[in-house]
MDAnalysis code that builds the backbone (N, CA, C; Angstrom):
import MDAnalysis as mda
import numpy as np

u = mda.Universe.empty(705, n_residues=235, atom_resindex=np.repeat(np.arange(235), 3), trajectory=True)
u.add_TopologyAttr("name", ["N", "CA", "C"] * 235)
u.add_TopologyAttr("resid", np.arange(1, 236))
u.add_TopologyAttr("resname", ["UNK", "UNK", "UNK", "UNK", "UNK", "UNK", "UNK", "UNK", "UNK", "UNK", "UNK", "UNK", "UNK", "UNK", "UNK", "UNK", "UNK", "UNK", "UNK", "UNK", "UNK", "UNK", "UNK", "UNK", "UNK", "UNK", "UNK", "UNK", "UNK", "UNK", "UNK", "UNK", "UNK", "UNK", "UNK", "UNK", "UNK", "UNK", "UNK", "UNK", "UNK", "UNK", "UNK", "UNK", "UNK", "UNK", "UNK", "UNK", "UNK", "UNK", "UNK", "UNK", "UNK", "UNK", "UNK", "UNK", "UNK", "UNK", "UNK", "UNK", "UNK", "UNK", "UNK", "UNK", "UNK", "UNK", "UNK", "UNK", "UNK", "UNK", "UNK", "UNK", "UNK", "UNK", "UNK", "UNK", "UNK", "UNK", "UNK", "UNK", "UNK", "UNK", "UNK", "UNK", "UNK", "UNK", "UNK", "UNK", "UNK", "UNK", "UNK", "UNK", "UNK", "UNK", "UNK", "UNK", "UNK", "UNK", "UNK", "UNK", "UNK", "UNK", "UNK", "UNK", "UNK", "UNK", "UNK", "UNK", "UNK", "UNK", "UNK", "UNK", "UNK", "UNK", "UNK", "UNK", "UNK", "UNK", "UNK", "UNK", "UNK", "UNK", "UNK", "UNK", "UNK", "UNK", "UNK", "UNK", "UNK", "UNK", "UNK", "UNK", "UNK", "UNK", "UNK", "UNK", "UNK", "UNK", "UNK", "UNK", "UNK", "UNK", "UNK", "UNK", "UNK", "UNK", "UNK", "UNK", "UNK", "UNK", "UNK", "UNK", "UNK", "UNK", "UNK", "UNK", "UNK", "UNK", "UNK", "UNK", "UNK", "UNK", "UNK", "UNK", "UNK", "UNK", "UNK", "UNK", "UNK", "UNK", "UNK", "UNK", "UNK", "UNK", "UNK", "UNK", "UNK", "UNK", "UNK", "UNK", "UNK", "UNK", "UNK", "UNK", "UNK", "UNK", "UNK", "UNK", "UNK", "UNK", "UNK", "UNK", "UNK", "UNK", "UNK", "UNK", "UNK", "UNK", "UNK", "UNK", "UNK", "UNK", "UNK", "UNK", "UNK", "UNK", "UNK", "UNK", "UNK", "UNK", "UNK", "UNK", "UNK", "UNK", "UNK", "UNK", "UNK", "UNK", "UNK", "UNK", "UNK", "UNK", "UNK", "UNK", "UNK", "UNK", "UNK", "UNK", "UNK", "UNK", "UNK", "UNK", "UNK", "UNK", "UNK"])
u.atoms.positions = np.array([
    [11.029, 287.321, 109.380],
    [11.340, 287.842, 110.710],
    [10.747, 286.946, 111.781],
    [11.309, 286.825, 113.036],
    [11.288, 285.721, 113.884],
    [9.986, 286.752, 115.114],
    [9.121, 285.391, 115.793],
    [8.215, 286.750, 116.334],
    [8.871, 287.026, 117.418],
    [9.718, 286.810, 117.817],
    [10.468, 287.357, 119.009],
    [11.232, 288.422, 118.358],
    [11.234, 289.500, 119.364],
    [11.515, 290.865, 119.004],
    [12.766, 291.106, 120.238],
    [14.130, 291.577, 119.752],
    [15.168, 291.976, 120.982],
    [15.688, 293.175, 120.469],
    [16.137, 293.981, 121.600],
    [17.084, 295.028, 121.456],
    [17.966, 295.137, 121.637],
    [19.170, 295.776, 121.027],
    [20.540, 295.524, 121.040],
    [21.094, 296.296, 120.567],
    [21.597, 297.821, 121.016],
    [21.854, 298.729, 120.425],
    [23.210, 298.804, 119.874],
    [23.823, 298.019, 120.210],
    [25.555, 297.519, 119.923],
    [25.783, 296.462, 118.683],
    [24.642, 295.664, 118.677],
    [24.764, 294.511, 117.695],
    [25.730, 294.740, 116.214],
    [26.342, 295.848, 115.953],
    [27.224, 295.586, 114.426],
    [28.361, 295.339, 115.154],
    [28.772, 295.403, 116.688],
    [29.884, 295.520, 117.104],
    [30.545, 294.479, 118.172],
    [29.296, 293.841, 118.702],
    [29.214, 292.821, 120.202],
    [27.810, 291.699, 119.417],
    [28.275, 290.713, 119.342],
    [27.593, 289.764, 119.316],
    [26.744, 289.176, 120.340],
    [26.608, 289.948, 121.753],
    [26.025, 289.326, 122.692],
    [24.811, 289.917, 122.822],
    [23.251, 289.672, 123.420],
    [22.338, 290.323, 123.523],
    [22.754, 291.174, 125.049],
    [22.362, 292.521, 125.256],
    [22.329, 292.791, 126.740],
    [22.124, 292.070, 127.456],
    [21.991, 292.461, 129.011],
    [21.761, 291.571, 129.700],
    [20.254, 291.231, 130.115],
    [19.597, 292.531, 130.330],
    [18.428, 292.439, 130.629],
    [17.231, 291.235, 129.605],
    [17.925, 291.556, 128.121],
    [17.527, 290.922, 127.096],
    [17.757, 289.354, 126.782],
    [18.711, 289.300, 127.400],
    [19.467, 287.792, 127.616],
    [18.706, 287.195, 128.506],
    [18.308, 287.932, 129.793],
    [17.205, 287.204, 131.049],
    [16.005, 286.940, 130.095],
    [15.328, 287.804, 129.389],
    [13.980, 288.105, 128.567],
    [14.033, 286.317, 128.278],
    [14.869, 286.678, 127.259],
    [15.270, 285.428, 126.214],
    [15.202, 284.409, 126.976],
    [16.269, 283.770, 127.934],
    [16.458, 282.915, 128.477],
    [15.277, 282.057, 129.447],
    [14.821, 283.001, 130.417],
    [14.393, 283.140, 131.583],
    [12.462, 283.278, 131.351],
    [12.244, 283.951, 130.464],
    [10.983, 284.295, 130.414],
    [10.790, 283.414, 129.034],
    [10.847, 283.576, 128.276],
    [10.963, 282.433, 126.474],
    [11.025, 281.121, 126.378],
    [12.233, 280.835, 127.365],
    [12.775, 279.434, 127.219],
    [13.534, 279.364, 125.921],
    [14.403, 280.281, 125.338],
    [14.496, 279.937, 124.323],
    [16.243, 279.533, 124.389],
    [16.275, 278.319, 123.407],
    [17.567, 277.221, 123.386],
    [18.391, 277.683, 121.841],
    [20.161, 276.972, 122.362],
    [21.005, 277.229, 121.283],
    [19.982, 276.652, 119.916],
    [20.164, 277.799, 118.719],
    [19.497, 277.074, 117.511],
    [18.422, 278.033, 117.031],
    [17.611, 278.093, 118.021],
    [16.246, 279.341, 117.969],
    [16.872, 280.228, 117.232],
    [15.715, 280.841, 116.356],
    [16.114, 282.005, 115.500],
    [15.420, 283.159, 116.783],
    [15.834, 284.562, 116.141],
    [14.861, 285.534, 116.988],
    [15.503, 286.965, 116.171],
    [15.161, 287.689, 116.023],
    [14.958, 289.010, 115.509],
    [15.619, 290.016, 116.594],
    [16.452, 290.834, 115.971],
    [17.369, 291.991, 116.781],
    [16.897, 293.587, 116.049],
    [16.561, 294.525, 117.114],
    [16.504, 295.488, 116.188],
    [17.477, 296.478, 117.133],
    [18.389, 297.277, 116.271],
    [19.283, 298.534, 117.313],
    [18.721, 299.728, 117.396],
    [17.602, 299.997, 117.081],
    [16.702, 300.894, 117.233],
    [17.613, 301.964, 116.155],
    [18.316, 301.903, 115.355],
    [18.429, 302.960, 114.398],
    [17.992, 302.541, 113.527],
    [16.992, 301.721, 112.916],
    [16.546, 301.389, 111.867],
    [16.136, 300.188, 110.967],
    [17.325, 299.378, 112.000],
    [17.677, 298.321, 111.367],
    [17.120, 296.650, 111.980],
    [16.636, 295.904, 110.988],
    [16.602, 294.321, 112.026],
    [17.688, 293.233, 111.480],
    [17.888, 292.789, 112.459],
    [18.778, 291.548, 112.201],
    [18.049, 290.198, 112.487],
    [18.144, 289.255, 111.319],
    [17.870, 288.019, 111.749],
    [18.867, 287.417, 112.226],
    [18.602, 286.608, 113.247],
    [19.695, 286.397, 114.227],
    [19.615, 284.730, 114.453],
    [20.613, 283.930, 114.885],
    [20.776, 282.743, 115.796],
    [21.078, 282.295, 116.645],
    [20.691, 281.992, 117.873],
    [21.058, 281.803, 119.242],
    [22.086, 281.185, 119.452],
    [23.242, 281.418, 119.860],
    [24.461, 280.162, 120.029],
    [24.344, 279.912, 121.091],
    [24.717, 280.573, 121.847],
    [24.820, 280.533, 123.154],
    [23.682, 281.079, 124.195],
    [22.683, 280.178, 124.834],
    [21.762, 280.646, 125.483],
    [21.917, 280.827, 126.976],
    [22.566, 282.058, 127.113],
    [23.026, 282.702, 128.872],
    [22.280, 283.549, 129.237],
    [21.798, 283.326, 130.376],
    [21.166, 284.456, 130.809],
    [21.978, 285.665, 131.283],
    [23.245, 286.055, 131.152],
    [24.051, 287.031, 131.518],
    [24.823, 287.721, 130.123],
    [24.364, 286.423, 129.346],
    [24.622, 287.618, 127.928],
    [24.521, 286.429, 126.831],
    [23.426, 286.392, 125.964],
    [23.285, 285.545, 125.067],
    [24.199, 285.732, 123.960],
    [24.609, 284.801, 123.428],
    [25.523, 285.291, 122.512],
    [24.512, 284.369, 121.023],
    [24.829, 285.855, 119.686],
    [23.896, 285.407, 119.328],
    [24.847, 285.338, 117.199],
    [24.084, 284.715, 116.358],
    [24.712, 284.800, 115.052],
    [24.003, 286.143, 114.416],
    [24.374, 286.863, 113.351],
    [23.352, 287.686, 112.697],
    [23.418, 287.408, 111.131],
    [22.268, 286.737, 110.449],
    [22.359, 286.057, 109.479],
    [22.032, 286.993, 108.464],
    [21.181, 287.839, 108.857],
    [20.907, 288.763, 107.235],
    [20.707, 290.331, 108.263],
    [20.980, 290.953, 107.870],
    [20.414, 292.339, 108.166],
    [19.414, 293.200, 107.304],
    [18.238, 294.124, 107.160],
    [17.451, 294.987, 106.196],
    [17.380, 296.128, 107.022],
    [17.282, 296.794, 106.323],
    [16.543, 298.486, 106.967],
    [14.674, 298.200, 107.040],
    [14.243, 298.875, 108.010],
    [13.248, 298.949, 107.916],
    [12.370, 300.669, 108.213],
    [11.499, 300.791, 106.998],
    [11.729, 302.795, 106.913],
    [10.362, 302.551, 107.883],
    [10.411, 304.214, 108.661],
    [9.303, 304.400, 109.647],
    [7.808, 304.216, 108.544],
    [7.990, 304.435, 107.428],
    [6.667, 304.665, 106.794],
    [6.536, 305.813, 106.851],
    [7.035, 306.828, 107.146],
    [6.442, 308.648, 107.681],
    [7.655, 309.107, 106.664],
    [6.630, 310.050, 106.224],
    [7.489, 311.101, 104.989],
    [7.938, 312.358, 105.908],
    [7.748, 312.161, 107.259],
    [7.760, 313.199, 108.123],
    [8.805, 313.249, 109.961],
    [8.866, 314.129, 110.302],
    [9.641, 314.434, 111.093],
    [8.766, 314.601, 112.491],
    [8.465, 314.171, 113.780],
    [7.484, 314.612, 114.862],
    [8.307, 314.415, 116.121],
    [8.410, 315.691, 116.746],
    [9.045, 315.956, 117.758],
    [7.984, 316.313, 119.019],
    [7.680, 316.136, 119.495],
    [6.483, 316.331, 121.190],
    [8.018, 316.799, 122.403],
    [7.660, 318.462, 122.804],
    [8.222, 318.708, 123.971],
    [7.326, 319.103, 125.059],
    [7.193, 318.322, 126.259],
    [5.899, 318.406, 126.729],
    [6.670, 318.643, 127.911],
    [5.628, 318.949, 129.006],
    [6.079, 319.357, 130.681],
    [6.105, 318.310, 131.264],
    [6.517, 317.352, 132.006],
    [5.881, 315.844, 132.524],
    [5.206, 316.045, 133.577],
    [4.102, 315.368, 133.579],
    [3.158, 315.131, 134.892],
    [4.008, 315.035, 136.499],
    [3.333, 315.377, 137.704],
    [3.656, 315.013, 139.090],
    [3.479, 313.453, 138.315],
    [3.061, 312.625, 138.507],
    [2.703, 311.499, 138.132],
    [3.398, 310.697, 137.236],
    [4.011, 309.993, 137.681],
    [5.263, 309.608, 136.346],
    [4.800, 308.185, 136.029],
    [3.896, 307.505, 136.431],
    [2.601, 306.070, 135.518],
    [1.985, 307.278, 134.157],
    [1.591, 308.280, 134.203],
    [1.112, 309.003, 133.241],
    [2.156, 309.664, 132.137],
    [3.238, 309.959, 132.793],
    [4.602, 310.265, 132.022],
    [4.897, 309.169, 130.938],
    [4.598, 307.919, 131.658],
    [5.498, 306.820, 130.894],
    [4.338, 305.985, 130.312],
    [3.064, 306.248, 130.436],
    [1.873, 306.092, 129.572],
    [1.842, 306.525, 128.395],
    [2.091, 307.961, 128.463],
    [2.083, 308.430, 127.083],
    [3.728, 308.291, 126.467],
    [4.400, 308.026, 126.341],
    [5.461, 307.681, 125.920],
    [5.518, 305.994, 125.539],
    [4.874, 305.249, 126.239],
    [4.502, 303.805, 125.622],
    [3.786, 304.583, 124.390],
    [2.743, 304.876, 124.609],
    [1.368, 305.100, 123.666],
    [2.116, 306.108, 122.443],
    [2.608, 306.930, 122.955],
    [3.412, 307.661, 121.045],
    [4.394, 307.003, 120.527],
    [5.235, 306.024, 121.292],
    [6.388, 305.129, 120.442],
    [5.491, 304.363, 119.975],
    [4.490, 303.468, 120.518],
    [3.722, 302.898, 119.142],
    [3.195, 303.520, 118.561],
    [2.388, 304.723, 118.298],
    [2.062, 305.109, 117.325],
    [2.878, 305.812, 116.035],
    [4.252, 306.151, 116.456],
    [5.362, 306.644, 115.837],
    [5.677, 308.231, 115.786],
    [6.552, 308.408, 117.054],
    [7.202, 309.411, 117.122],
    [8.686, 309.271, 116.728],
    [9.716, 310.774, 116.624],
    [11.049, 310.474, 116.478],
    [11.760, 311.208, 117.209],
    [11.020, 312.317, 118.238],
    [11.880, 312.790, 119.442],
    [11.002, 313.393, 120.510],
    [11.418, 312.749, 121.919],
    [10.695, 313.544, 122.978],
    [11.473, 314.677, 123.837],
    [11.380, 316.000, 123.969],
    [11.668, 316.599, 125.370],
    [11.609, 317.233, 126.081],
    [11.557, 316.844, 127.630],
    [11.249, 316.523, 128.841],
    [11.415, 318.219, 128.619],
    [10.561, 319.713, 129.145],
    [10.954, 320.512, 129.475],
    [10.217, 321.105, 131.079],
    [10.646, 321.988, 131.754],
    [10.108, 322.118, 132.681],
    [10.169, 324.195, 132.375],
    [8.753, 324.499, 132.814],
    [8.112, 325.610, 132.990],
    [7.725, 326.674, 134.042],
    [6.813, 327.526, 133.962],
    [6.557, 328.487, 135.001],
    [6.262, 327.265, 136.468],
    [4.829, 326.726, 135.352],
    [3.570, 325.739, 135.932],
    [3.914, 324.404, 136.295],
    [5.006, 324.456, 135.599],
    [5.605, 322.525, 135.613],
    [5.479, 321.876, 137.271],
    [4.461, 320.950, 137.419],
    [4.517, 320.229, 138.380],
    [5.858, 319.309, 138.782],
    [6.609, 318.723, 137.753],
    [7.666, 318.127, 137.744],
    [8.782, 318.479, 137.246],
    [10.210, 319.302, 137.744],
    [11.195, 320.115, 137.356],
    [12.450, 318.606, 137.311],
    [12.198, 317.213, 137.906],
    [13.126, 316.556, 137.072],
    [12.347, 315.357, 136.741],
    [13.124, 314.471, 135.840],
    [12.349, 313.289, 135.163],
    [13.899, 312.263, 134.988],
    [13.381, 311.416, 135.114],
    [14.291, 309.662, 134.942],
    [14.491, 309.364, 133.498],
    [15.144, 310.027, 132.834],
    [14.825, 309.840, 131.342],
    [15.389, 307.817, 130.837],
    [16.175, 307.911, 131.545],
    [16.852, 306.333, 131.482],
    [15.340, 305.527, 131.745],
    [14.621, 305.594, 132.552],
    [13.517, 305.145, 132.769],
    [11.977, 305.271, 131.921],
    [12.055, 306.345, 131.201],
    [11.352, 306.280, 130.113],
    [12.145, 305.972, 128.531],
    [13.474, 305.591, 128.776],
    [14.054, 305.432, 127.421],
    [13.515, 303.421, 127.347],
    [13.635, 303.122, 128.537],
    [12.842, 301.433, 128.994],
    [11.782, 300.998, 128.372],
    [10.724, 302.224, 128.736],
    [9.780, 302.466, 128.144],
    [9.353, 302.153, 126.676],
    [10.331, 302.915, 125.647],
    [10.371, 303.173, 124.653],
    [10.822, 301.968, 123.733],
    [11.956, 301.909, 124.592],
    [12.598, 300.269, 124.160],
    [10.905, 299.023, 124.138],
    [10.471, 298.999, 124.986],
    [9.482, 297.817, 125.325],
    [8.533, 298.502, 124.438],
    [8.419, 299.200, 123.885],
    [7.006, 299.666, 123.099],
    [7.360, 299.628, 121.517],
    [8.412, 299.682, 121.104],
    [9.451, 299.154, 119.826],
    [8.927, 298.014, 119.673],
    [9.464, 296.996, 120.510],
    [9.582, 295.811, 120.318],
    [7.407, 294.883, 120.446],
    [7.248, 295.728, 121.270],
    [5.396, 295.144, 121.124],
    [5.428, 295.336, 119.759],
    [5.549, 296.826, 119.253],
    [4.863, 297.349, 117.601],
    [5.664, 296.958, 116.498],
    [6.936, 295.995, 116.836],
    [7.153, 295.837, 116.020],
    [7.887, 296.817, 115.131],
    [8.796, 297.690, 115.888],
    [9.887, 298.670, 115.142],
    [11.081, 298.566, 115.062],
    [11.468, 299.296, 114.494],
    [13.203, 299.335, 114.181],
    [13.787, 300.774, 114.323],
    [12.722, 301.485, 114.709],
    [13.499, 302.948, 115.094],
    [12.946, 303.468, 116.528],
    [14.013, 303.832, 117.812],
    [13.626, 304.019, 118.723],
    [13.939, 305.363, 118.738],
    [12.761, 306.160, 118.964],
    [12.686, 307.652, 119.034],
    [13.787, 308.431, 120.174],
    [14.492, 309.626, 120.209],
    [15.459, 309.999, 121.174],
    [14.485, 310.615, 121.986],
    [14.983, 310.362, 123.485],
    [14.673, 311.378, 124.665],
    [15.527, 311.816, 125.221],
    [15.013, 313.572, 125.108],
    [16.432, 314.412, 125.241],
    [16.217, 314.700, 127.096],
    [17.534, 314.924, 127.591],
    [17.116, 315.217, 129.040],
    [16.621, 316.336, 129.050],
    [15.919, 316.974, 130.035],
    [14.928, 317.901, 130.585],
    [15.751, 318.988, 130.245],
    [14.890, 319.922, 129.959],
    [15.679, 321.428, 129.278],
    [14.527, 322.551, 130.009],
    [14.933, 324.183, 130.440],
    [14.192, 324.797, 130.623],
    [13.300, 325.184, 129.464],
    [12.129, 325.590, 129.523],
    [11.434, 326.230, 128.484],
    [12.396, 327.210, 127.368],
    [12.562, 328.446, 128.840],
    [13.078, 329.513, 127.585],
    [14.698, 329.210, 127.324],
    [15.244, 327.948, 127.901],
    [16.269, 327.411, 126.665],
    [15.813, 327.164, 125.152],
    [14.605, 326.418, 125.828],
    [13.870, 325.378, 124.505],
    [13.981, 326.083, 123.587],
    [13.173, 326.882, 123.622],
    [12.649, 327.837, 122.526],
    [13.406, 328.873, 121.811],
    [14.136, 328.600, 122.285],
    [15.440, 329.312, 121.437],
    [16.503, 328.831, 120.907],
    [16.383, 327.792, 121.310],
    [17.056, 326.632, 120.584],
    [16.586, 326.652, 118.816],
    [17.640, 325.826, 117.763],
    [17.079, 326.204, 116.042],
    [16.716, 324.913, 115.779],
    [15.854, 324.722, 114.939],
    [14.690, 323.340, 114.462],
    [14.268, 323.865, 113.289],
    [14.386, 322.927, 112.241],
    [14.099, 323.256, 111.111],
    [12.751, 322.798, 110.860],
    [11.969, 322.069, 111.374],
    [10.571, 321.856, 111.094],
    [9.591, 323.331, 111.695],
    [8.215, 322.534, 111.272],
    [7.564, 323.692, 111.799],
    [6.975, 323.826, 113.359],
    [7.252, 324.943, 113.643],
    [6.842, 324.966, 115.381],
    [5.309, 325.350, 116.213],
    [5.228, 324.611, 116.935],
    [3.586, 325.019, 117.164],
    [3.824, 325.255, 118.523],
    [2.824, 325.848, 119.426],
    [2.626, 325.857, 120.508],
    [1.195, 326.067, 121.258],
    [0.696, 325.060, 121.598],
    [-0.786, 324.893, 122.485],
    [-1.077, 325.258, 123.503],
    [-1.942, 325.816, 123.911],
    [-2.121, 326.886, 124.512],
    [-3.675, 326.922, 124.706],
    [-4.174, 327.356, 126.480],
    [-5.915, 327.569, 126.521],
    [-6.431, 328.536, 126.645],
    [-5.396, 329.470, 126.549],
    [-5.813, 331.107, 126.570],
    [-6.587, 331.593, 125.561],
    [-7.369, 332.700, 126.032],
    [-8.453, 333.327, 125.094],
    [-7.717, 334.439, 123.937],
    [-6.786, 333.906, 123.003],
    [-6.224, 334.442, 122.332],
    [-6.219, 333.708, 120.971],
    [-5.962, 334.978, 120.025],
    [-5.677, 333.954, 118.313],
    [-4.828, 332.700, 118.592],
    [-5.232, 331.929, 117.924],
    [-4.543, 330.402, 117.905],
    [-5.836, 329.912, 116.531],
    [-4.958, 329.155, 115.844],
    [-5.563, 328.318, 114.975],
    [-5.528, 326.751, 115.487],
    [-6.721, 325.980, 114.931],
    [-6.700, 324.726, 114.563],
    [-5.523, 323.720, 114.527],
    [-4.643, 323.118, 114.937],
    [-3.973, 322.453, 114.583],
    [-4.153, 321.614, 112.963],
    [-5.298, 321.544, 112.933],
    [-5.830, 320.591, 111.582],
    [-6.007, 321.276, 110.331],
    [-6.185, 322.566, 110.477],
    [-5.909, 323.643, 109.602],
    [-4.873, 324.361, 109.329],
    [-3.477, 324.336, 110.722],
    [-2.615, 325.354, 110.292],
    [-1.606, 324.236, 109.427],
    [-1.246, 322.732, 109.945],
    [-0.391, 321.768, 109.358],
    [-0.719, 321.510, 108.751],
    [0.522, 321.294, 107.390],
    [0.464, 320.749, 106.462],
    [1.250, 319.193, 106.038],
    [0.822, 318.346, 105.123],
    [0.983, 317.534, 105.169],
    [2.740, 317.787, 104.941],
    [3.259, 316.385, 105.373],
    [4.494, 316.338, 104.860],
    [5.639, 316.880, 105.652],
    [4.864, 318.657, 106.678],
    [6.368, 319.013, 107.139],
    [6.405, 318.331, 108.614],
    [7.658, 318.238, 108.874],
    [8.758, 318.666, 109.993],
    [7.708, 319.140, 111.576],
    [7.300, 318.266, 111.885],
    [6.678, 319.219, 113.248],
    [7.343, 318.967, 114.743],
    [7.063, 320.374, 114.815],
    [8.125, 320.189, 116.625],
    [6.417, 321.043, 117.105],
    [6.133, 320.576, 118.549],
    [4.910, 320.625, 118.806],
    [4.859, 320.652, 120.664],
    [4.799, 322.009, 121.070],
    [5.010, 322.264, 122.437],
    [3.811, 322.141, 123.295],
    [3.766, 321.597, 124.619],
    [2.528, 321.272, 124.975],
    [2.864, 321.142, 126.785],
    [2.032, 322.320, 127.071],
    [2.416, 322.733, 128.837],
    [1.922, 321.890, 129.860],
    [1.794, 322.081, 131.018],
    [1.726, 321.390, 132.291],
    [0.272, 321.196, 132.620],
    [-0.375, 320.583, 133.434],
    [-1.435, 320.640, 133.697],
    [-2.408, 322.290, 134.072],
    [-1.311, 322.967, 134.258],
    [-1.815, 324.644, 134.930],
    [-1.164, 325.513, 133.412],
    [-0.929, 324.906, 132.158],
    [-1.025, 325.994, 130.884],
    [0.420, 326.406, 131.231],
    [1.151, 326.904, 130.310],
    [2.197, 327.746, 130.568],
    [1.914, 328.529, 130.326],
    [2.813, 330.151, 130.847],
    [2.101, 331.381, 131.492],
    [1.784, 331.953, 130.353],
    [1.273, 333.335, 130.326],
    [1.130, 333.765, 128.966],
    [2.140, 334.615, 128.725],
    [3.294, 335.303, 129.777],
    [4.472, 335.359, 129.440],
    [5.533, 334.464, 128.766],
    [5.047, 332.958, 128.736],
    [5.863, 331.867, 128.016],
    [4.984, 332.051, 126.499],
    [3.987, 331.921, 126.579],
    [3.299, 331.561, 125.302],
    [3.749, 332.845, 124.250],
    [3.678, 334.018, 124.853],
    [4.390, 335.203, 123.938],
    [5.692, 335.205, 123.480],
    [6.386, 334.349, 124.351],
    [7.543, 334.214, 124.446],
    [8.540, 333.232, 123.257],
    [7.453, 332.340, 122.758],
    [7.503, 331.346, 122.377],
    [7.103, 332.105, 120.735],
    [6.108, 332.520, 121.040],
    [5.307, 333.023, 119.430],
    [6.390, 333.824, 119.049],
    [7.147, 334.937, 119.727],
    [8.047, 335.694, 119.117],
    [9.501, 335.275, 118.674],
    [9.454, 333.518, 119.356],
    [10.770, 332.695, 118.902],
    [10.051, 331.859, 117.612],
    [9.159, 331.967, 116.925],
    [8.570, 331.565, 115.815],
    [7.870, 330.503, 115.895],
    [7.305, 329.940, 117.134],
    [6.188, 329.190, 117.553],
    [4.832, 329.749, 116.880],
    [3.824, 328.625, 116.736],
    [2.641, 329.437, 115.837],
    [1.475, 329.038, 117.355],
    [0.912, 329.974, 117.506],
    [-0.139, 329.272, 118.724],
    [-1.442, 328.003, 117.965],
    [-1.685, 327.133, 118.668],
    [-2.204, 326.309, 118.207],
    [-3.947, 325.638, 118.990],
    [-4.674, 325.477, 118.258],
    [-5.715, 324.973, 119.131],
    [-5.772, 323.463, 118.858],
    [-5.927, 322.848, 120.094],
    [-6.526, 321.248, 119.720],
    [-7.757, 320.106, 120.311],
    [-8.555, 321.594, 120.016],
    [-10.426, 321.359, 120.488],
    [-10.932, 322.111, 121.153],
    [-12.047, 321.792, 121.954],
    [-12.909, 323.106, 122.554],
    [-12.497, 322.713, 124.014],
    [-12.388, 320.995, 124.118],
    [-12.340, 320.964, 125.667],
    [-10.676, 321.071, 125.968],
    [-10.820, 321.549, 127.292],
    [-9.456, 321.399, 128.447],
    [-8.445, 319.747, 128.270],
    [-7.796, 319.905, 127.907],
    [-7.044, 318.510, 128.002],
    [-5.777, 318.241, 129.390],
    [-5.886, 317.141, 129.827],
    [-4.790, 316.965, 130.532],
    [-3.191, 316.926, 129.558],
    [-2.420, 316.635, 129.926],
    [-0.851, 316.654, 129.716],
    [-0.608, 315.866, 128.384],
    [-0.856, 314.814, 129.394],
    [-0.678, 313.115, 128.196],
    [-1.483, 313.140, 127.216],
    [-2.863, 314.034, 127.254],
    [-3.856, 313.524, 126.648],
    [-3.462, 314.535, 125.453],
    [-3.642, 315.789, 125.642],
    [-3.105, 316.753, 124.631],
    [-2.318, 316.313, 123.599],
    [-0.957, 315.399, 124.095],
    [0.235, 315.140, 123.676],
    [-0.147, 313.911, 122.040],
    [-1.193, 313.184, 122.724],
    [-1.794, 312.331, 122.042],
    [-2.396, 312.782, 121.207],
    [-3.096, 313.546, 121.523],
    [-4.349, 314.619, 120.294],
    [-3.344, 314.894, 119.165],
    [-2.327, 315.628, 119.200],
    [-1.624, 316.510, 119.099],
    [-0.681, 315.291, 117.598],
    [-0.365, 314.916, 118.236],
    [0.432, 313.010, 117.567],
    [-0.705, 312.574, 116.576],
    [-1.696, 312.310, 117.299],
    [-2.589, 311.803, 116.187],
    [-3.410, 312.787, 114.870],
    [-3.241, 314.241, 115.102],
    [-3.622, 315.037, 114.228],
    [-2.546, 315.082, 113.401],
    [-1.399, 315.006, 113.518],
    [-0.345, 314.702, 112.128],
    [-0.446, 314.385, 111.782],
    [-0.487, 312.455, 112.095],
    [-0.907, 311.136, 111.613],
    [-1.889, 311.634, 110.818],
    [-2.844, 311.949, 110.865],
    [-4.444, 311.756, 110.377],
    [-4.225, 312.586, 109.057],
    [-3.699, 313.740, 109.472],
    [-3.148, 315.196, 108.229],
    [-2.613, 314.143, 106.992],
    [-1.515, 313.850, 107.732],
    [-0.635, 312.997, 106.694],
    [-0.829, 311.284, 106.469],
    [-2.066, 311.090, 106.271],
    [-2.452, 309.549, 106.037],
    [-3.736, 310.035, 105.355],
    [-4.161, 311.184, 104.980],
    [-4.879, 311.464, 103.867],
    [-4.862, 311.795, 102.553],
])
């Protein structure tokens, strides 16, 4: 594999790199007809590739071998979180879980939700550029913004959690998951979602969840939350 990393979500069908990717290449690389470089379409797959044509408005490129490349995860991780007023913190943690390996984000908005819309095209950018740093071949989906009590009534075959700082039963996250399953993993606004949502949620088969003693912000939770799977399931 070539250390240059491109995206190209069309590549079994259009031989050209996008455009944005074509500037990358061209413009920022220097890179000339001949150069090898690596394509991934974010479903899975990399292509070793050959530069024919070096344009900055659309490289046109060869694809010499193709492989699958598997996430490594025997598992399924979905994060539907509230997004921050703050959208540098939105698209922080969405760099930071595509490298660590997620496979779906979404955007929902709540009682508490500081932010009722989000740029999802603008964190899908995101996602794309954080692929290609870590070195992946699967770019996780971001679904557009959904209300809560759509969410939650919506059907998911993994298992469902929901976090929560209220003085109520909730288990451990590290104790209630088990290795291996399916997790979809809900996680509220900076002000908690209400405890009319959180009931709301438990009686749509959400399990309440704890993930420590202290208060977490948004992003940070989201992270906790990501990395206690990981950790579950890498033991």
């Amino acid at each position: 594999m070539s250390f240059n990393l491109f995206y190209s979500p069309d590549i079994d069908n259009i031989s050209q790199l996008p455009e944005y990717e074509s500037q990358h290449c061209v413009k920022v690389l220097r890179m000339r007809s001949g150069d090898k470089l690596t394509v991934t379409d974010g479903k899975g797959f990399f292509y070793d590739c050959e530069l024919i044509d070096a344009n900055s408005k659309g490289c046109t490129i060869s694809v010499l071998n193709r492989y699958e490349v598997p996430t490594g995860r025997n598992f399924k991780l979905h994060i539907a979180f509230s997004p921050t007023k703050q959208m540098d913190r939105n698209e922080w943690f969405i760099e930071k879980a595509t490298e660590i390996g997620i496979d779906k984000f979404t955007p929902i908005y709540s009682n508490f939700s500081e932010r009722k819309d989000i740029k999802t095209e603008r964190l899908k950018k995101i996602a794309i550029s954080a692929i290609k740093q870590s070195q992946q071949a699967s770019l996780p989906e971001i679904d557009i913004q959904v209300s809560f009590n759509d969410f939650i009534s919506m059907q998911f075959n993994s298992k469902k959690y929901i976090a929560h700082c209220y003085d109520k039963p909730k288990t451990p996250l590290t104790q209630l998951y088990n290795k291996g399953d399916d997790a979809l993993i809900l996680i509220g606004p900076e002000g908690d979602f209400s405890e009319e949502e959180v009931e709301s949620a438990i009686k749509n088969g959400f399990e309440p969840i704890s993930l420590g003693e202290t208060r977490l912000r948004t992003e940070t939770a989201c992270l906790v939350a990501m990395h206690t799977i990981h950790v579950v399931n890498n033991q």
